[in-house]
Residue frames as a rotation matrix with the C-alpha (Angstrom) as fourth column:
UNK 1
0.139 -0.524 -0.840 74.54
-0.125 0.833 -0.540 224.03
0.982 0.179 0.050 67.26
UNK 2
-0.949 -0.299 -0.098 75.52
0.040 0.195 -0.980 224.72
0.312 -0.934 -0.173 71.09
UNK 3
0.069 0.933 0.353 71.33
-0.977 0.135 -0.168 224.80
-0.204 -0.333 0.921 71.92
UNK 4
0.414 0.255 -0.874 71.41
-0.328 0.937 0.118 221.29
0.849 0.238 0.472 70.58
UNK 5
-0.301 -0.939 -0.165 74.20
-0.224 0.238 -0.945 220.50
0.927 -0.247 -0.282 72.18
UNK 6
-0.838 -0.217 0.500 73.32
-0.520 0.041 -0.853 221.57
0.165 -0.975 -0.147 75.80
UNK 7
0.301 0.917 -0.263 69.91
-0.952 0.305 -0.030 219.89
0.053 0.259 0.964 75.07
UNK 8
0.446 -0.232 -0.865 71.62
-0.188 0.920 -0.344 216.61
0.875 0.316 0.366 74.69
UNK 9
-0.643 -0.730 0.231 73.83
-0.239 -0.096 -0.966 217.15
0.728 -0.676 -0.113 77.40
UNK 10
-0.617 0.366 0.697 70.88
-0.758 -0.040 -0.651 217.66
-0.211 -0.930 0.302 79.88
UNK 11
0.714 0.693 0.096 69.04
-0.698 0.715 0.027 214.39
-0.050 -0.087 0.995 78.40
UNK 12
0.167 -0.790 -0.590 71.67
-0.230 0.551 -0.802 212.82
0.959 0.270 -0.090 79.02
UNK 13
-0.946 -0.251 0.207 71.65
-0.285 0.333 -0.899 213.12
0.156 -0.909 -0.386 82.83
UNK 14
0.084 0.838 0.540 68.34
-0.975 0.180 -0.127 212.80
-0.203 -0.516 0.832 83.10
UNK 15
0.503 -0.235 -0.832 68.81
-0.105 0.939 -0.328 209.47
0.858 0.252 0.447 81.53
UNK 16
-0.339 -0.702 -0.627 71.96
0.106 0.634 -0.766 208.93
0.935 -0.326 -0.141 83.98
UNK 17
-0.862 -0.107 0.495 70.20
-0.473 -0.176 -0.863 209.79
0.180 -0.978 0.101 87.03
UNK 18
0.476 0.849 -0.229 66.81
-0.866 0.497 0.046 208.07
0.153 0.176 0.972 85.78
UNK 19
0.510 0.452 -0.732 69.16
-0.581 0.808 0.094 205.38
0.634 0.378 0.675 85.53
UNK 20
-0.206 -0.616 0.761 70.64
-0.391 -0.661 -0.641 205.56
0.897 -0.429 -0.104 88.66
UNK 21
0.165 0.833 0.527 67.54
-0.867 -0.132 0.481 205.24
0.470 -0.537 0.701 90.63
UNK 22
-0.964 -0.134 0.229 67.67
-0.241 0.801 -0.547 202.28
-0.110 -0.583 -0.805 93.47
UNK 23
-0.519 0.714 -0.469 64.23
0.302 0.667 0.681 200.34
0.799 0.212 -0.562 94.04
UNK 24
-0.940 0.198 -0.278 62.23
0.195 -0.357 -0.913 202.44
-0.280 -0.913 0.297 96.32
UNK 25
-0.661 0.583 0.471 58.48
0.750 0.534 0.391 203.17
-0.024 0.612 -0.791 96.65
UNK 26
-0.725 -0.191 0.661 56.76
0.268 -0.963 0.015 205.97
0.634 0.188 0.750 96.38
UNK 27
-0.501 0.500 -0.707 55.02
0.865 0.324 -0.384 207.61
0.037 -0.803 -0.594 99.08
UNK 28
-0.404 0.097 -0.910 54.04
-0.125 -0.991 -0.050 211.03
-0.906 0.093 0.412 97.55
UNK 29
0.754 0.641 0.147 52.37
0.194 -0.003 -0.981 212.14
-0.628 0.768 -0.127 94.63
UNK 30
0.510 -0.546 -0.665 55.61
-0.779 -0.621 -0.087 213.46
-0.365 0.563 -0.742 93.20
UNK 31
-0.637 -0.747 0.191 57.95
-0.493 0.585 0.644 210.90
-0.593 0.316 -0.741 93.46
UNK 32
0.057 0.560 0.826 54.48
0.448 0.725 -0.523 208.87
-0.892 0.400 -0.210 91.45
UNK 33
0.811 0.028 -0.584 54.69
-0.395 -0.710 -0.582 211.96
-0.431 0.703 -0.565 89.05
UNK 34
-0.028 -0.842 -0.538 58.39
-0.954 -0.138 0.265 211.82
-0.297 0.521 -0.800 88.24
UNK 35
-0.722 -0.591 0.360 58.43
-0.231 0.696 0.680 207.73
-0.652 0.408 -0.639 87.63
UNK 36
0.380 0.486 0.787 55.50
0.760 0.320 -0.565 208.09
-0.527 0.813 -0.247 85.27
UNK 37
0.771 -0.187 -0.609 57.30
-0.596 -0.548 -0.587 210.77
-0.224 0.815 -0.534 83.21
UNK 38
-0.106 -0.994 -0.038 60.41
-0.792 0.062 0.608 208.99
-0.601 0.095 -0.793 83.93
UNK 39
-0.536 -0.168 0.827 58.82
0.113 0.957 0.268 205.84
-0.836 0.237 -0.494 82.25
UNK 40
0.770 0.581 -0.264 56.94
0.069 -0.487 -0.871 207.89
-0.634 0.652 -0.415 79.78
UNK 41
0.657 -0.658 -0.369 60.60
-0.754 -0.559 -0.345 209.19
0.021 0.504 -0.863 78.36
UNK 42
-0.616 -0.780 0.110 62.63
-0.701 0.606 0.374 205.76
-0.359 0.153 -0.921 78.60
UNK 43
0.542 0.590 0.598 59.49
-0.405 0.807 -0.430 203.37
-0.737 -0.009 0.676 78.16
UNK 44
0.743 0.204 -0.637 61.13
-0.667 0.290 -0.686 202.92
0.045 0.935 0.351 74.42
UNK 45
-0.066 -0.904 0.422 64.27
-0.917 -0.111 -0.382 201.70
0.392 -0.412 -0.822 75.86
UNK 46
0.360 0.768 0.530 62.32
-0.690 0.601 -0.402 198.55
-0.628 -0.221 0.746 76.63
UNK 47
0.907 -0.093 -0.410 63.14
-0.366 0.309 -0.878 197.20
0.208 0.947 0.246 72.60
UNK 48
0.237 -0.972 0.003 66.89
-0.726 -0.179 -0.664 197.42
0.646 0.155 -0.748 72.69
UNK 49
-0.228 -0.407 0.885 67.12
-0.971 0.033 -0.235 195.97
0.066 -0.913 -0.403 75.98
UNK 50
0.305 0.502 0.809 65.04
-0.433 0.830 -0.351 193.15
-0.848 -0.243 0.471 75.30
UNK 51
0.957 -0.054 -0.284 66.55
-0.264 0.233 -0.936 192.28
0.117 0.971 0.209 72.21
UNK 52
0.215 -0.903 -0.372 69.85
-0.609 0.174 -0.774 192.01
0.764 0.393 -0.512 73.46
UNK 53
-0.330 -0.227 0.916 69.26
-0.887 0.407 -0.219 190.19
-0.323 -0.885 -0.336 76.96
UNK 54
0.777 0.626 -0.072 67.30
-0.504 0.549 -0.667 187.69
-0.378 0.554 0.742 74.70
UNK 55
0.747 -0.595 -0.297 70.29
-0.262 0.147 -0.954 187.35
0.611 0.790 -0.046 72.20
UNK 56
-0.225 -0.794 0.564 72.65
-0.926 -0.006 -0.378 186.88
0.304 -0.607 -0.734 75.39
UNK 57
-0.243 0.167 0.956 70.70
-0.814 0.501 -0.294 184.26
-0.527 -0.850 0.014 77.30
UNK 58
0.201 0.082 0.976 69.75
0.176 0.977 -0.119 182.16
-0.964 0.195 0.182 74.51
UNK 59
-0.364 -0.516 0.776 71.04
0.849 0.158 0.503 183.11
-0.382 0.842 0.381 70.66
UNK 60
-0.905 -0.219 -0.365 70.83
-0.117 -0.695 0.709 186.07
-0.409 0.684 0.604 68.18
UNK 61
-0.765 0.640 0.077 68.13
0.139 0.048 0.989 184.57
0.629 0.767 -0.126 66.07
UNK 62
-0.290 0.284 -0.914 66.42
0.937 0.279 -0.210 183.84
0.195 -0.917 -0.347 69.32
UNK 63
-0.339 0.143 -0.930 66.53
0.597 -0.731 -0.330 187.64
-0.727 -0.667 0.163 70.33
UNK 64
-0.978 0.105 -0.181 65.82
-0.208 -0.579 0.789 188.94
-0.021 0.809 0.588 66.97
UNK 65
-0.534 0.754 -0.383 62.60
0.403 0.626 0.668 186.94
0.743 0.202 -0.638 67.19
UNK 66
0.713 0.457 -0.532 61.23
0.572 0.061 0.818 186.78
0.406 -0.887 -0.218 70.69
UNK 67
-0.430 -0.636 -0.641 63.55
0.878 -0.459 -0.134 189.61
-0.209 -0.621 0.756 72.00
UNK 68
-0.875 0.362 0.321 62.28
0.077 -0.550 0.831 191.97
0.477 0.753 0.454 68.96
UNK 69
-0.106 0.987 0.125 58.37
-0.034 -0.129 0.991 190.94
0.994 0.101 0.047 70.15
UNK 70
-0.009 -0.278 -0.961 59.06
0.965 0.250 -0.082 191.37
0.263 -0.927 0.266 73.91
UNK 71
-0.662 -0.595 -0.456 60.41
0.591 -0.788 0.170 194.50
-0.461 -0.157 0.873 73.48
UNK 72
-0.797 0.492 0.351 57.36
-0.126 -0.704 0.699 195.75
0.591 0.513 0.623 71.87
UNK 73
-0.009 0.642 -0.767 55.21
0.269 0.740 0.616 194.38
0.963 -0.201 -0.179 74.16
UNK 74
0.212 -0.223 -0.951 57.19
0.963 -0.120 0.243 196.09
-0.168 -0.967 0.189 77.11
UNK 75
-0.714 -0.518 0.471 57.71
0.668 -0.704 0.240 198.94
0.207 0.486 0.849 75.13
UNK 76
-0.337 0.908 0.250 53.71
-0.115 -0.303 0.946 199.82
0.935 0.290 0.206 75.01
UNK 77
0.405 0.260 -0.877 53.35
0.851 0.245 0.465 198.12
0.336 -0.934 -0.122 78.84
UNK 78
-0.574 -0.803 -0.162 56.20
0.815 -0.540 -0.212 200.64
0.083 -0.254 0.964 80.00
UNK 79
-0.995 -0.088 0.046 55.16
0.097 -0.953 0.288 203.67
0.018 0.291 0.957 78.55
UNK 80
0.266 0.911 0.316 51.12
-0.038 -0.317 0.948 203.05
0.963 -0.264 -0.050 79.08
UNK 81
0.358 0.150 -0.922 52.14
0.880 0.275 0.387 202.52
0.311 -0.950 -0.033 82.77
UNK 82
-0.617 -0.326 -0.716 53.89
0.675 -0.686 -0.270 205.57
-0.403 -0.650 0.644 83.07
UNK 83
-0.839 0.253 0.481 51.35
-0.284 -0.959 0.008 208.11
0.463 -0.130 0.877 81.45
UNK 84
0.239 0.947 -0.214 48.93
0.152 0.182 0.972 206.21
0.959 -0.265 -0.100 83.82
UNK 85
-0.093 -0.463 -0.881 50.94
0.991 0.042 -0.127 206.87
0.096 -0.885 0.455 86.52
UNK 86
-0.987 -0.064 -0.146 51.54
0.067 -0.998 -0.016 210.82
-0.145 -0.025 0.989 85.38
UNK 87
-0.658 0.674 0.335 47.78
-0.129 -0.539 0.832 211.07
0.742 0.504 0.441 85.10
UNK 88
0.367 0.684 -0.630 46.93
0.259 0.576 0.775 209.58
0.893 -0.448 0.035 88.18
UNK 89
-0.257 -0.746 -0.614 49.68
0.542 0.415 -0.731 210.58
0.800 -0.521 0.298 90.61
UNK 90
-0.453 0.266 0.851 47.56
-0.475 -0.880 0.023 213.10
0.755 -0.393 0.525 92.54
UNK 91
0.605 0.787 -0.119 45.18
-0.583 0.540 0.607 209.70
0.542 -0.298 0.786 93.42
UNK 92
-0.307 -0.920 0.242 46.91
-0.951 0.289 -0.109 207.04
0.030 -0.263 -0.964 95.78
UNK 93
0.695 0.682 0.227 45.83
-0.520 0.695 -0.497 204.74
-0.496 0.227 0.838 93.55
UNK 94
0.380 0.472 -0.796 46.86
0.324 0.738 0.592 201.85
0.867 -0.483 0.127 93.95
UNK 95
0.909 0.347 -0.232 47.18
0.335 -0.276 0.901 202.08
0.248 -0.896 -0.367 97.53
UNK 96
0.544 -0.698 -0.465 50.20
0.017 -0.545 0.838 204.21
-0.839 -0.464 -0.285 99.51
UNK 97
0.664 -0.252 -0.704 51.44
-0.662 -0.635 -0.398 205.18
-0.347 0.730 -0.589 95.42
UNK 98
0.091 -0.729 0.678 53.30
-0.183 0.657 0.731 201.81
-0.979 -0.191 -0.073 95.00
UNK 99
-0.412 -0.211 -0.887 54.49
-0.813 -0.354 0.462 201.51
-0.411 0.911 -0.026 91.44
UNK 100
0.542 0.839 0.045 52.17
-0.647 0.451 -0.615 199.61
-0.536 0.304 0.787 88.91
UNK 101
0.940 -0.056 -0.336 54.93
-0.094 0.905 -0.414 197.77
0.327 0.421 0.846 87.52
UNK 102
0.594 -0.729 0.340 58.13
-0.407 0.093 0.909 196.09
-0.694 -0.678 -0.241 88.45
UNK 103
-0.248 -0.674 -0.696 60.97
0.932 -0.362 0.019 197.11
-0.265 -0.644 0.718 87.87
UNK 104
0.215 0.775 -0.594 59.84
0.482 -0.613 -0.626 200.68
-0.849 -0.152 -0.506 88.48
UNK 105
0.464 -0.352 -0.813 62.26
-0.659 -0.750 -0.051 202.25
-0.591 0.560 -0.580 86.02
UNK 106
0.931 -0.082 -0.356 63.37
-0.306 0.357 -0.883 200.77
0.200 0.931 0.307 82.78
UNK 107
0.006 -0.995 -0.097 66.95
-0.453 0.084 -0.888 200.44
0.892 0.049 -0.450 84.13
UNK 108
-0.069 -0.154 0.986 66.29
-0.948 0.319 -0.016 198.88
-0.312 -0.935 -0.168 87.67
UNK 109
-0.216 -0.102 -0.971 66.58
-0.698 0.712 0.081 194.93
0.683 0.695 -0.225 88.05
């Protein structure tokens, strides 16, 4: 029970520090590493999000609909961008390691 526990606990910050992050670009292979795991491990986080900014800006049915098929859609973008990032981040490809999509991290705006 307390292995679970501290297991949650520590995805939990990573979340809170994943979501934390300011808008910065990377200039290293690491920092390209960590935001393709970091969008590998939130990519899903995509759904939710789009389902309820949808349902805010223009109606419930509205976000259930076209929030719902967004959110898959960014769900699968997301998360193929980051294990192309984590598979690539040695290369400084695209050029000086700038992130392949905007906003780099699932939480940035």
């Amino acid at each position: 029970m307390q292995k679970t526990v501290k297991i949650l606990f520590v995805f939990c910050v990573v979340i809170a520090m994943v979501g934390m992050a300011t808008q910065c670009y990377a200039q290293d292979p690491a920092k390209k590493l960590g935001r393709g795991l970091a969008n590998i491990l939130t990519g899903w986080v995509e759904l939710p999000k789009n389902i309820y900014e949808t349902s805010v800006e223009e109606n419930v049915l509205s976000g259930l609909t076209m929030g719902l098929a967004k959110g898959v859609g960014m769900t699968i973008v997301r998360t193929g961008a980051g294990i192309y990032e984590a598979v690539t981040f040695p290369f400084p490809i695209p050029e000086d390691y700038v992130p392949v999509l905007e906003p780099e991290f699932v939480f940035s705006e």
